[in-house]
C-alpha positions as CSV (number, residue, x, y, z in Angstrom):
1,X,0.0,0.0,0.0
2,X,1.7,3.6,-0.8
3,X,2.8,6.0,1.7
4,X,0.0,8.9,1.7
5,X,1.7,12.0,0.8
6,X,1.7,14.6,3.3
7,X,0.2,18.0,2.5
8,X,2.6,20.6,1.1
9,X,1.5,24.7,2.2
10,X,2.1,26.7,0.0
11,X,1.7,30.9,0.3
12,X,-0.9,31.6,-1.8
13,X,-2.2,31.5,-6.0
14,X,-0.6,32.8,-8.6
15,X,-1.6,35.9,-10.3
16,X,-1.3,34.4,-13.8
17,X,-2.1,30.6,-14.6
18,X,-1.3,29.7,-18.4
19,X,1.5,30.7,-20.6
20,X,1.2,30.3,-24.4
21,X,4.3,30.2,-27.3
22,X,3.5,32.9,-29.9
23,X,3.6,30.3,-32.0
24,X,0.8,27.6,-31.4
25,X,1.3,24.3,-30.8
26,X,-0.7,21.3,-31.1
27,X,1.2,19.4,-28.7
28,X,-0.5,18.4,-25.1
29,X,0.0,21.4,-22.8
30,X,2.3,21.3,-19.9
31,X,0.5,21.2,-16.6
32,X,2.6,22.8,-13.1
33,X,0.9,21.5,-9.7
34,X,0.4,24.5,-7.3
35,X,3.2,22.9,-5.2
36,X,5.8,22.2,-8.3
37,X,4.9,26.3,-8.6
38,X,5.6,27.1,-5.2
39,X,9.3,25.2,-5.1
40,X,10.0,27.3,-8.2
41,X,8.7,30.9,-6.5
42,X,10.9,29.9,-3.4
43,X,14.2,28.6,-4.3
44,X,14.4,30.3,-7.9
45,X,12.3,33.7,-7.8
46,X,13.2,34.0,-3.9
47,X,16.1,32.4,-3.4
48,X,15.4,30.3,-0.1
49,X,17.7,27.0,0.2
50,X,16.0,23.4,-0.2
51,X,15.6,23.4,3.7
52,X,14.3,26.7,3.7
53,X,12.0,26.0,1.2
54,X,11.1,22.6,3.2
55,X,10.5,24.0,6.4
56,X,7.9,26.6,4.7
57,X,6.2,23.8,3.1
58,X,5.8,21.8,5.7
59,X,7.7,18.6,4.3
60,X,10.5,17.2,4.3
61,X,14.2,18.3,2.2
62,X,14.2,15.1,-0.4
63,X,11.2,15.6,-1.1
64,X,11.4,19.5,-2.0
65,X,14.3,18.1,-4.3
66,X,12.2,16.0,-6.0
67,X,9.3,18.1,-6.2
68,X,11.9,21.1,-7.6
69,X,13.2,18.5,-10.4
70,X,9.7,17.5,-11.3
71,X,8.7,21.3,-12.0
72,X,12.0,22.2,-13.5
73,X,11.5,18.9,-16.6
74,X,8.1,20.4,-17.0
75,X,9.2,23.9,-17.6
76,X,11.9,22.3,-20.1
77,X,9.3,20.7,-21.7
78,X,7.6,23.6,-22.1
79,X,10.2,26.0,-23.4
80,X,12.3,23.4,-25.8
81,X,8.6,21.5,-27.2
82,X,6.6,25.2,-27.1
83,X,4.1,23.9,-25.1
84,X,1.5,25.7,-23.5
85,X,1.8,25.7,-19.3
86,X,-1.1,25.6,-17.6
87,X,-0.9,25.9,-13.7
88,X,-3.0,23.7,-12.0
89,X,-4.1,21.4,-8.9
90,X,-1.9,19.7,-7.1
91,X,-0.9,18.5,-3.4
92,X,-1.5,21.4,-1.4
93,X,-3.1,23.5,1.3
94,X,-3.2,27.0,1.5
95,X,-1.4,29.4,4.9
96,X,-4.5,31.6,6.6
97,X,-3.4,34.6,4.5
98,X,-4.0,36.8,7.4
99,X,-8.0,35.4,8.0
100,X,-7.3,34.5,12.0
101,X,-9.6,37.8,12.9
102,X,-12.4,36.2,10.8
103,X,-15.4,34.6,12.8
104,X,-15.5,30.7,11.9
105,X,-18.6,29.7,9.9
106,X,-21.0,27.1,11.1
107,X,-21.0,23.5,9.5
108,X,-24.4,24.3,8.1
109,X,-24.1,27.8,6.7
110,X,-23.0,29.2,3.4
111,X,-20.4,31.9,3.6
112,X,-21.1,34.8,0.7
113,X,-18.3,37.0,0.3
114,X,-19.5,40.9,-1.9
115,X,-16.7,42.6,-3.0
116,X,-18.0,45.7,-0.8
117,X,-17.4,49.8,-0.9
118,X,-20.1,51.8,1.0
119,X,-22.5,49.7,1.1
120,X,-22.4,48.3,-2.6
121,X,-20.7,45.9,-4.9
122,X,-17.5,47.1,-5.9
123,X,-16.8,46.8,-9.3
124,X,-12.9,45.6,-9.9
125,X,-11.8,42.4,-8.1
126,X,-8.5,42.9,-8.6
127,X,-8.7,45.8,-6.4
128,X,-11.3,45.1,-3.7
129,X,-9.9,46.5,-0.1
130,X,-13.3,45.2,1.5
131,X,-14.9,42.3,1.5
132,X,-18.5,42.1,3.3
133,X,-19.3,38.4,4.3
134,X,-22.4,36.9,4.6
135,X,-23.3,33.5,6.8
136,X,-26.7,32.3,5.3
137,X,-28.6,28.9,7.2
138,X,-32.1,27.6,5.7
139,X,-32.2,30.7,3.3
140,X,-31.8,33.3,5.8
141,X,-28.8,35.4,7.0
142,X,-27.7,35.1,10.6
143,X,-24.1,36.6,10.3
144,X,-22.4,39.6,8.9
145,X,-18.9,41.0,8.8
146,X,-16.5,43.3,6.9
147,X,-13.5,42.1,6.3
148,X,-10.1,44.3,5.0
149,X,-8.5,42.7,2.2
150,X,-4.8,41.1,2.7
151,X,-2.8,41.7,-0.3
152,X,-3.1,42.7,-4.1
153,X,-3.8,41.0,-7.0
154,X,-6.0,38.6,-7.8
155,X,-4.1,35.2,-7.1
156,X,-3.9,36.5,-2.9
157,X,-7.4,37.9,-2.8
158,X,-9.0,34.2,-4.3
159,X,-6.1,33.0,-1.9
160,X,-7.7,35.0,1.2
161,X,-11.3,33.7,0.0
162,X,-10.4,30.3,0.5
163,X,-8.5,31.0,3.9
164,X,-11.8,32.8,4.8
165,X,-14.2,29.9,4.4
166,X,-16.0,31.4,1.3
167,X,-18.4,29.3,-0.9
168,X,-19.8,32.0,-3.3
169,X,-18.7,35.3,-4.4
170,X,-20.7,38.0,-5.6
171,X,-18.6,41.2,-7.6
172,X,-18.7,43.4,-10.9
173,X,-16.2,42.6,-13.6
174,X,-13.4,40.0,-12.5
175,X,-10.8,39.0,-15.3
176,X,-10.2,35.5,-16.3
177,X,-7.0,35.0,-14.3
178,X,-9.0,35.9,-11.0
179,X,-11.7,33.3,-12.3
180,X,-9.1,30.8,-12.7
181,X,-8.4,31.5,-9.2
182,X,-11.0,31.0,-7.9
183,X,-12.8,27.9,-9.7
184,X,-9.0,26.8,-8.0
185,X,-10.0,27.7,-4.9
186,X,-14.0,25.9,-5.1
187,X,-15.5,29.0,-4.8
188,X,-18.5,29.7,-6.9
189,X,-18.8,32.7,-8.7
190,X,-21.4,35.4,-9.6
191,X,-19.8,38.4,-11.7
192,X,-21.4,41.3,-13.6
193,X,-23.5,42.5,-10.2
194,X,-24.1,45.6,-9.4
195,X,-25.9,47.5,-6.5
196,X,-26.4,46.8,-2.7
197,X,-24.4,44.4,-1.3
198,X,-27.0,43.8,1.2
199,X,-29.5,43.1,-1.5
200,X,-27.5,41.1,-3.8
201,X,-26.5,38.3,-0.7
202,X,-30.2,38.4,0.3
203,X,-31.0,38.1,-3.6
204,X,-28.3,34.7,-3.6
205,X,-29.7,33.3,-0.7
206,X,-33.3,33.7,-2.1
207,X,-31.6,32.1,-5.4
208,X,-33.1,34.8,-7.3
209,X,-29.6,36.7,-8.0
210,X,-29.5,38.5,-11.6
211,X,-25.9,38.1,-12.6
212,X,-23.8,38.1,-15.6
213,X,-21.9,34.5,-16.1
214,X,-20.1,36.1,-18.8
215,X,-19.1,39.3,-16.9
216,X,-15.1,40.2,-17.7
217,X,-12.5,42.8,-16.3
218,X,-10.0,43.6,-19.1
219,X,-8.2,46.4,-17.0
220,X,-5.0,47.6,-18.5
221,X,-3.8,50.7,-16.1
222,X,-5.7,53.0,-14.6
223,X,-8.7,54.6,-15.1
224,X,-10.4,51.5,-17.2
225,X,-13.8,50.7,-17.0
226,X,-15.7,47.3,-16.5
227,X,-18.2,45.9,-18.5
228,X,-21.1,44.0,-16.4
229,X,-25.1,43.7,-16.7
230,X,-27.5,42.0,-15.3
231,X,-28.3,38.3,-16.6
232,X,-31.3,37.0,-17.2
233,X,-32.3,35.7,-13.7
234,X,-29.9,33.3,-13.3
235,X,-30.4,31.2,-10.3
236,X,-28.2,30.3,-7.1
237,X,-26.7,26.7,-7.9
238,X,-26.2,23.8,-5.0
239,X,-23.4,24.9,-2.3
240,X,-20.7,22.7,-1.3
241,X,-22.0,22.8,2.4
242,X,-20.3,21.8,5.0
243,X,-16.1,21.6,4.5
244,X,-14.4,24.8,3.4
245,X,-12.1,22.9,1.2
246,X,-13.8,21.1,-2.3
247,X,-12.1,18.2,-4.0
248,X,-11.0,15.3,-2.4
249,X,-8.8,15.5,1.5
250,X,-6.0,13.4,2.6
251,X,-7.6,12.3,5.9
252,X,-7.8,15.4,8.4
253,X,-5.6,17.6,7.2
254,X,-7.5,19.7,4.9
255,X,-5.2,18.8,2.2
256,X,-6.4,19.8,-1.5
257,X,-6.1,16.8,-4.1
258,X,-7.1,18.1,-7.3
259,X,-7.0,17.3,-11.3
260,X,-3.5,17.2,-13.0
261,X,-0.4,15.8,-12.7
262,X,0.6,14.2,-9.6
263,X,3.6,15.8,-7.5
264,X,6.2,13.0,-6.1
């Protein structure tokens, strides 16, 4: 019988999730677990040693090694063979992100999370300094909180979601790295919303939320503007219920098993 792998932590999600070659290829894509990524980030973007970079993952040296060898064929692969590299899935849990101020949800609630500015939806993900969550139970809400944001960019707010117990998020436009994120991250989303925040968690809960499942945020500097109406009555879909992490666990550890390659 195999040896269960133990759970790797790694900081948080990337901000950007596929590469392509200018020049398309029909080859199968290359795909990077999120814990292959994170042995990259810390011993070649930050420079940590392989016991550095162990005791921050939570495992042991050899196997950082052979995680770091792993991810450094695929990359090969992808650079020599101009193969596309998808980031995906993986071995992995996530650190807290800074969420230890944020009230634990109940095993039978639904946590909505409304990217939040004075009172209503705030309209660029990527750049949300609020959320306002929501606990909902048998279609009513019992709990309310506003929450400060840790971090920029996309990859550490989905990261932050997830940390925070989150099943559903409610915004404006959200780009399709952000989306990546957080289908990563088992959170579902509801884009292209705009108005009270109030009204649109009651709206979710009622599963009677108008949304836009298409809604994007192409944002390119500052000043740009995002594109979001309201759908045509689109309603709330089944919730996960009762864990805060989706896909299958390693025993108790909260450990995220997802699609893709498999990390040593």
């Amino acid at each position: 019988m195999p040896r269960k792998q133990r759970c790797r932590w790694i900081d948080g999600y990337p901000d950007h999730w596929e590469f392509s070659p200018e020049e398309a290829s029909d080859k199968e894509p290359v795909v990077l677990s999120l814990d292959e990524f994170e042995t990259i980030r810390l011993l070649d973007r930050e420079g940590l040693t392989q016991e550095q970079c162990a005791e921050r993952m939570g495992i042991a040296r050899t196997t950082v090694t052979a995680i770091y060898e792993l991810a450094r064929r695929k990359l090969a692969d992808a650079l020599v063979d101009g193969r596309r590299l998808l980031i995906r899935g993986g071995n992995y849990r996530l650190n807290d992100q800074g969420t230890e101020n944020i009230s634990q949800k109940g095993l039978d609630s639904m946590r909505i999370a409304v990217t939040y500015e004075n009172g209503e939806i705030f309209q660029h993900f990527g750049h949300t300094e609020q959320f306002k969550l929501y606990d909902v139970e048998d279609g009513k809400i019992v709990a309310e909180q506003i929450v400060p944001t840790n971090g920029s960019g996309h990859g550490a707010l989905a990261g932050f979601l997830k940390a925070a117990q989150v099943d559903a998020l409610i915004c404006g436009g959200i780009g399709m790295g952000a989306q990546t994120a957080l289908a990563e991250a088992g959170i579902r989303l509801y884009g292209g919303a705009a108005g009270s925040a109030d009204a649109a968690a009651q709206a979710l809960a009622d599963g009677t939320l108008q949304y836009d499942p298409d809604a994007r945020c192409d944002h390119h500097g500052e000043g740009h503007e995002c594109g979001h109406h309201h759908g045509e009555g689109h309603e709330c879909g089944h919730h996960h219920g009762k864990g805060l992490d989706c896909g299958h666990q390693e025993g108790d550890e909260g450990c995220l098993r997802h699609h893709g390659d498999r990390s040593v």
